[in-house]
C-alpha positions in Angstrom: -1.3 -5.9 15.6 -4.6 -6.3 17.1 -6.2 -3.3 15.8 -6.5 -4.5 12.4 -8.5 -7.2 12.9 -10.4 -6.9 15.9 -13.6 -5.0 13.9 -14.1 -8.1 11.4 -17.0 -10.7 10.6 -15.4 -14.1 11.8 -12.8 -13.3 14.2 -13.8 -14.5 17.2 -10.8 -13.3 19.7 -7.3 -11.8 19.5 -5.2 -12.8 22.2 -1.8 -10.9 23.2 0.9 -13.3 24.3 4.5 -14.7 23.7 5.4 -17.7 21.7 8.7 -19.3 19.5 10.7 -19.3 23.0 12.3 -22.1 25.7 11.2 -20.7 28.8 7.1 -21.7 30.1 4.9 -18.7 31.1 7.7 -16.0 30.5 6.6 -12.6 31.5 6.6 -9.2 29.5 10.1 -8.3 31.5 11.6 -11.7 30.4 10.5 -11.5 27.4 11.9 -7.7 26.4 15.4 -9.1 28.0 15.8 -10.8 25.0 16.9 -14.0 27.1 13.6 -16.5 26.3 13.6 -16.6 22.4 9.8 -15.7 22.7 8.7 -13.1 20.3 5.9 -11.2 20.8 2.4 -12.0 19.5 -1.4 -12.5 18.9 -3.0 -15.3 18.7 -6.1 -15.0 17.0 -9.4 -17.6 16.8 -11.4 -17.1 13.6 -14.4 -18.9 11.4 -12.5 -19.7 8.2 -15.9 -20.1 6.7 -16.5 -16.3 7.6 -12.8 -14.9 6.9 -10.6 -17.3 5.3 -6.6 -17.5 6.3 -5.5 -16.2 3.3 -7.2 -12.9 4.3 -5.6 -13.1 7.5 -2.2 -13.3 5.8 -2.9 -10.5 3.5 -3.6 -8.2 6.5 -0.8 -9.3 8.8 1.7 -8.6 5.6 0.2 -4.9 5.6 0.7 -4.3 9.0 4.9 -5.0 9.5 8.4 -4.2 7.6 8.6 -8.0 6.2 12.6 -7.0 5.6 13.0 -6.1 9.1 15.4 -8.6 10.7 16.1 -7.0 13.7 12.4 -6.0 14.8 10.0 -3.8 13.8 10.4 -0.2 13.5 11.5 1.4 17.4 11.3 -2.1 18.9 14.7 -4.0 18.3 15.6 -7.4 19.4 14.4 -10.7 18.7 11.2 -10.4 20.5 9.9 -8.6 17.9 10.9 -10.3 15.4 7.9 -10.8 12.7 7.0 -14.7 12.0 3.7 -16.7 11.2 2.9 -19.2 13.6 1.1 -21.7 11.5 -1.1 -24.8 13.2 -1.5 -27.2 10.3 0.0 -28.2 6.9 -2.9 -26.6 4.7 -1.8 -22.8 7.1 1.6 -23.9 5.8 1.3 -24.0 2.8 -1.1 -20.8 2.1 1.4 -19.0 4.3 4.7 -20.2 1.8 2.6 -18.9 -0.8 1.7 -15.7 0.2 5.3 -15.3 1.2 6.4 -16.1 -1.9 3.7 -13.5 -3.6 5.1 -10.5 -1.8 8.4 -11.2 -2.5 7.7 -11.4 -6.4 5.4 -8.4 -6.2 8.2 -5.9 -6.4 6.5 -4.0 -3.4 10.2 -4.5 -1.2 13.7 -4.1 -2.3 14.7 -6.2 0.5 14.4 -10.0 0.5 11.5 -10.9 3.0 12.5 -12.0 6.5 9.6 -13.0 8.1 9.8 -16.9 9.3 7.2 -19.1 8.5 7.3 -21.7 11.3 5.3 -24.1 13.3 2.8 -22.9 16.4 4.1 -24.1 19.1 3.0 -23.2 23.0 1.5 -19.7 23.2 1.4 -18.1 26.7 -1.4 -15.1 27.3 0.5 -12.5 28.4 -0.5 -10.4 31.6 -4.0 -8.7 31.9 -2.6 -4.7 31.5 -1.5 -5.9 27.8 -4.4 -7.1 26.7 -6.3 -4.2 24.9 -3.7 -2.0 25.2 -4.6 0.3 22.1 -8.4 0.5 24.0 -6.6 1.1 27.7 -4.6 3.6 26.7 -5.4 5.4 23.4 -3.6 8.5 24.0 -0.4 7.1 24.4 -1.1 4.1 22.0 -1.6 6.4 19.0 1.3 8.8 19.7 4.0 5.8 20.0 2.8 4.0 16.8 2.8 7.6 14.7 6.1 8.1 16.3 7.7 4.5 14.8 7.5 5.2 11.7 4.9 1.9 11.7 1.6 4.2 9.7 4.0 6.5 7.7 5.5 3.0 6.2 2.6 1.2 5.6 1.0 4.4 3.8 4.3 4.4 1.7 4.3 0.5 0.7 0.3 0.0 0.5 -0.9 3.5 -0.4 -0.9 5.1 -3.6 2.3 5.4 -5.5 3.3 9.4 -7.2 2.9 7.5 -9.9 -0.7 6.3 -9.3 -1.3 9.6 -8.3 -0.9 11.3 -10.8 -2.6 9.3 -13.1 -5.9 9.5 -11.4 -6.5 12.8 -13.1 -7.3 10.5 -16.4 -9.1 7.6 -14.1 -11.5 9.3 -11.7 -14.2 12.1 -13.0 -13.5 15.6 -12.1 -16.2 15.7 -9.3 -13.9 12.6 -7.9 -11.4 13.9 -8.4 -11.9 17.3 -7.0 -13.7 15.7 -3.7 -10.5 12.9 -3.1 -7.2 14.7 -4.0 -8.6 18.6 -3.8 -10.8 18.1 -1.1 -14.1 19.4 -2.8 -17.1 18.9 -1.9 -20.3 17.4 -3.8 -23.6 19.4 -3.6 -26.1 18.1 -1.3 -29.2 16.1 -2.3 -27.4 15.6 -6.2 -25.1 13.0 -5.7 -25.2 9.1 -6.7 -25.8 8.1 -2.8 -27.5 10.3 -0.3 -30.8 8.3 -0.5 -29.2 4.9 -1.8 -30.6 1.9 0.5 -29.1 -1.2 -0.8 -27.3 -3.5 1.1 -23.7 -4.1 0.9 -20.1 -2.0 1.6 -18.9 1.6 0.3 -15.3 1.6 -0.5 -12.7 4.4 -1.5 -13.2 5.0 -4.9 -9.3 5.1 -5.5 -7.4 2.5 -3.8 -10.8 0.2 -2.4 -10.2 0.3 0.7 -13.4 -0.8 2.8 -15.4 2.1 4.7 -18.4 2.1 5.3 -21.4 -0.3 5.4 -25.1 0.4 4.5 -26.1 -1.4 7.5 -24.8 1.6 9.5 -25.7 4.3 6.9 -28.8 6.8 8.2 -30.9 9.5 6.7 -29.3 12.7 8.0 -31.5 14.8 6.2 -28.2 16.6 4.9 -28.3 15.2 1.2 -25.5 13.5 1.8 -24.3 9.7 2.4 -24.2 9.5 6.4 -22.8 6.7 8.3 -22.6 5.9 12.2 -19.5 4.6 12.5 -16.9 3.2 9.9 -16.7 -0.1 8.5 -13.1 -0.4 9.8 -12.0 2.1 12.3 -8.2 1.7 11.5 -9.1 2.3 7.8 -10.0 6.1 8.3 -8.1 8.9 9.9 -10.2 12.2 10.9 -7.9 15.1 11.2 -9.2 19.2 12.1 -9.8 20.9 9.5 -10.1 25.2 9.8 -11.0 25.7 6.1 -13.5 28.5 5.0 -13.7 29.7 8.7 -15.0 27.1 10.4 -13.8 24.3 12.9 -14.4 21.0 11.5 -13.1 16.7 12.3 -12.4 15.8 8.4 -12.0 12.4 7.3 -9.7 11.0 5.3 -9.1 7.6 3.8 -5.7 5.7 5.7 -4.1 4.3 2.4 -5.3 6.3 -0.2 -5.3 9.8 1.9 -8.4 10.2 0.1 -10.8 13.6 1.5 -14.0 11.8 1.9 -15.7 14.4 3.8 -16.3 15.0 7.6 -17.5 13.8 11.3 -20.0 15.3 13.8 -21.0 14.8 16.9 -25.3 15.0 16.0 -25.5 11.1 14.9 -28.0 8.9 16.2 -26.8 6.0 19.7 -25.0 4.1 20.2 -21.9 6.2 18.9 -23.5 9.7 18.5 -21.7 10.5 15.2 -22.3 11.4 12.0 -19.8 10.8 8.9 -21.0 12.5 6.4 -19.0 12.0 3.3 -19.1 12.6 0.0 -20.7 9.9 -3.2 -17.7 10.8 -5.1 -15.3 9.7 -3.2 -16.8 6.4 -2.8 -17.9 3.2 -4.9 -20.5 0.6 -3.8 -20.5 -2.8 -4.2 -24.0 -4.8 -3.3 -23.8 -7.5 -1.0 -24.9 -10.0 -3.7 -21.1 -8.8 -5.2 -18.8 -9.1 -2.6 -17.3 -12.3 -3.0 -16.8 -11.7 -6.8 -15.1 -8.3 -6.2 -12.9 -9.7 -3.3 -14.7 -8.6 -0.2 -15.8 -12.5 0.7 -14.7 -11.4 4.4 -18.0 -8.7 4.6 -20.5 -11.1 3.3 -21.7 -12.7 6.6 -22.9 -8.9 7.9 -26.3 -9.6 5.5 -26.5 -12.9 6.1 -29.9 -12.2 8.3 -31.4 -11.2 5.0 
């Protein structure tokens, strides 16, 4: 749960604890015993001015099974049961309503279970939890493939068949040929190689943020290059042996979109290169963000 939000404008600190228990300072043993009534949780501080609650709501929802009872995905019990912990009425009422949004969306068959409750004494938990995804990557990665947790969200956030296949009449054939046949665009004649305004590249089919121009670089390649992604846990690179060579592609997380691929050649502090392809993205200037719903991204210009 900390992953998603960790990389965005606003959030000051995520914080791994337990909370919604009787027992003071339970530890991580107590806790899994099922014996406390604590549930596992973040606790996260944020500028509202920078990224409002509502967003935070809209990214906790696409990170659990909201129907899940019992716990979420290989973790079962009541410690892991999914709630919002909210500190004031106004968080009360913005989180009733969101509630209340995904259930009528249709996106569930199953009635939402997720409680909405009051915040009431959170306790950090030990030092070897915090950062756990960063400690121990490996194993971090593995485990949360293995619980079914990314194959569900992909399934209940992605793109339907459905959508799918209409994006044949929706996208241009060079878009679509790059996202769903993984094509590529030729170099040096395409809408973004040497495009230097400011704001946020997203996927062209589902919108999903991915790069900013404040990390974009001339390569020299003729095409778009970035240093690093907009929001790490909104990519996936995967190897790629096509035409006889050895390559780290890159896909889009909810969309599966081919956006292009990752090398090792980019400038410090991270030493890579993503260079992806115009077609699979869409821009949207900085002086457009808050229109298009991208509010969150708008303090990243606010030097200019």
């Amino acid at each position: 749960m900390v992953t998603p939000f960790e990389e965005l404008p606003g959030i000051h600190s995520i914080v791994s604890g337990y909370t919604g228990g009787h027992t003071d300072s339970p530890t991580y043993e107590e806790v899994c015993s099922e014996t406390t009534g604590h549930a596992e949780a973040v606790q996260i501080t944020f500028d509202p001015a920078l990224f409002p609650y509502k967003k935070l709501l809209e990214l906790f929802w696409q990170q659990i099974d909201p129907t899940d009872e019992g716990g979420q995905f290989h973790d079962r019990g009541s410690s892991y049961r999914t709630a919002v912990f909210y500190h004031n009425e106004e968080q009360h009422q913005l989180a009733l309503q969101s509630k209340q949004e995904l259930e009528q969306s249709g996106r569930f068959d199953k009635p939402i279970a997720t409680e909405i409750v009051p915040a009431g004494t959170f306790y950090p938990a030990e030092e070897h939890h915090q950062n756990y995804h960063q400690k121990n990557p490996a194993h971090y990665k593995r485990y949360r493939s293995a619980s079914g947790r990314d194959a569900f969200i992909v399934n209940h956030w992605g793109i339907s068949d459905e959508e799918r296949t209409a994006l044949q009449g929706k996208l241009t054939p060079i878009q679509y040929r790059v996202t769903q046949q993984n094509g590529t665009e030729p170099p040096f004649s395409n809408e973004y190689w040497n495009h230097e305004a400011e704001g946020i590249y997203v996927d062209i089919v589902s919108g999903e943020p991915l790069f900013s121009s404040l990390d974009k670089f001339d390569a020299g390649c003729g095409w778009p290059s970035f240093s690093k992604p907009l929001r790490s846990n909104h990519v996936e690179n995967k190897l790629d042996t096509s035409h006889g060579m050895v390559r780290v592609e890159v896909r889009s997380k909810l969309a599966d979109s081919h956006l292009g691929h990752v090398f090792d050649d980019g400038p410090t502090p991270t030493g890579l290169r993503y260079c992806i392809n115009s077609a699979a993205l869409r821009f949207i200037p900085k002086e457009k963000l808050e229109q298009e719903g991208y509010g969150e991204f708008a303090s990243l210009f606010s030097h200019k």
